[in-house]
N, C-alpha and C positions, 0 to 999 in steps of 0.2 A: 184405666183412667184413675188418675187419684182423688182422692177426698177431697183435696184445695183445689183442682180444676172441675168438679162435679159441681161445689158448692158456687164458685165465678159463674159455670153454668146456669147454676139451674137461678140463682137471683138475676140472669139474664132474661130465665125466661119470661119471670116474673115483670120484668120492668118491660120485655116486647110486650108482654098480653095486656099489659096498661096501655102501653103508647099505640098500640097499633088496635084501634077498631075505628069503624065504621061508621060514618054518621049516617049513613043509606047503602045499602046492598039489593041490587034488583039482577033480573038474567041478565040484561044491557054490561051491569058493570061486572057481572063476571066474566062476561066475553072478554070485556076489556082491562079485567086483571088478568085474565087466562093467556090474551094475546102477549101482554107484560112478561110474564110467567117463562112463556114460552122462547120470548126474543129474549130474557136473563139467564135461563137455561140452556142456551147456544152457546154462550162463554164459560159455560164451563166443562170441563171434560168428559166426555161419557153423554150418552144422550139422555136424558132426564122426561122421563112423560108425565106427564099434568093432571090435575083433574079438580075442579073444584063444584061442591056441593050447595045447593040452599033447602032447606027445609026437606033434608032428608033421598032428594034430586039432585043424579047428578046431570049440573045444567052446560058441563066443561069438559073437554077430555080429547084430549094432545098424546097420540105415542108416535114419536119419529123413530125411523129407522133404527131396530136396535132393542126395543123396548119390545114386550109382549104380554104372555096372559101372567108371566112370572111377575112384572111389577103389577098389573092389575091388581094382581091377590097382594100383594104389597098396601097398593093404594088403600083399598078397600080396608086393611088389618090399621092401620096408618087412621083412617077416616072414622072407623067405630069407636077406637079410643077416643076421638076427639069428640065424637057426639056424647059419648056413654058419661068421659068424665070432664067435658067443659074447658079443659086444657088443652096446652098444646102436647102434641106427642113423645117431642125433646124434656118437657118440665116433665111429663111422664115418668121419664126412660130416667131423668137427673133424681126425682124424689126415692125410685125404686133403687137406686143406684145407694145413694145419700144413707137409707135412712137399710139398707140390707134386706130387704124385704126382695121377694116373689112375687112375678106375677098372679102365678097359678096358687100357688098353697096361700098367700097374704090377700091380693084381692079378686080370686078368685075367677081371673078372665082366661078364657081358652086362648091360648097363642094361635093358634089356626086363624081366630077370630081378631084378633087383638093384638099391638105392636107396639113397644117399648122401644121408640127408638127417632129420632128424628126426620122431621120432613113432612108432617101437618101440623096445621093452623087453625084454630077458631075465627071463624067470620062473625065475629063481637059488632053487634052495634054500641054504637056509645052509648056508656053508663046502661045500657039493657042484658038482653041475655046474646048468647050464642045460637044463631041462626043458619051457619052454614062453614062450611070445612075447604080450605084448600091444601093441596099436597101435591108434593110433587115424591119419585123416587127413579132409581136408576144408577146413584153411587152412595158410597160407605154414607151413612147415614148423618152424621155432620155434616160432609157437603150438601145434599140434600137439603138439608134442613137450611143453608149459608146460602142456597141460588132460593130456596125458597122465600127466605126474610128478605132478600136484597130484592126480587119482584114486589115483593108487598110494600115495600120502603119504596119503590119506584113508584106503584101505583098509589101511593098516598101521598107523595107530594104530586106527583101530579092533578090529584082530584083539589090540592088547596090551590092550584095556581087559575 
């Protein structure tokens, strides 16, 4: 990927994780981002398993046909980055990108544990902290990351209407 499509990235990411938080996140609405999730993730090729988090719980989790313990250890790699550093996993994957740095040697996270790459989200409440992770995984990590924002974009206009 080159420097001018990293950087349109990664200031992408930065403008989703403004635009997209939550003015209330409960188990209720993560069923019902999860069910979201799930019917966005049928349109797109490859089967895509789900999972979303609150407080450390995971209170969501979707694998169809296709999917197994291979994305689980995905999700989960996907889901500690977004607790550990508050971001999403894509601004991750774009700053490490960006700026030439390692995971391992620069900040020091076990890839076993930890994943550079797109397809989680912080469950931002407005203007507060980060309370809970959604993720999806299943293809090349940009799509991933593209049925995963298009759920979330689904589910939040539907929460204004």
């Amino acid at each position: 990927m080159e420097q001018t499509e990293v950087k349109v990235l990664l200031q992408q990411c930065f403008e989703d994780e403004a635009r997209y938080q939550f003015p209330a996140f409960s188990h209720a609405d993560a069923w019902e981002l999860g069910k979201i999730l799930v019917e966005t993730c049928r349109e797109y090729e490859g089967p895509l398993a789900v999972e979303i988090e609150i407080d450390r719980v995971v209170v969501f989790r979707y694998f169809p046909d296709g999917t197994g313990e291979y994305h689980e250890q995905w999700l989960r790699r996907k889901r500690n980055t977004v607790n550990t550093l508050e971001r999403s996993s894509l601004r991750f994957f774009c700053e490490l990108t960006e700026n030439g740095e390692d995971m391992v040697r620069d900040w020091l996270l076990d890839p076993m544990e930890y994943a550079y790459c797109g397809g989680a989200f912080p469950i931002k409440q407005s203007g507060g902290s980060v309370i809970g992770v959604a993720a999806v995984s299943g293809l090349p990590h940009l799509r991933d990351n593209a049925a995963l924002m298009e759920g979330i974009r689904r589910y939040l206009s539907k929460k204004k209407t």
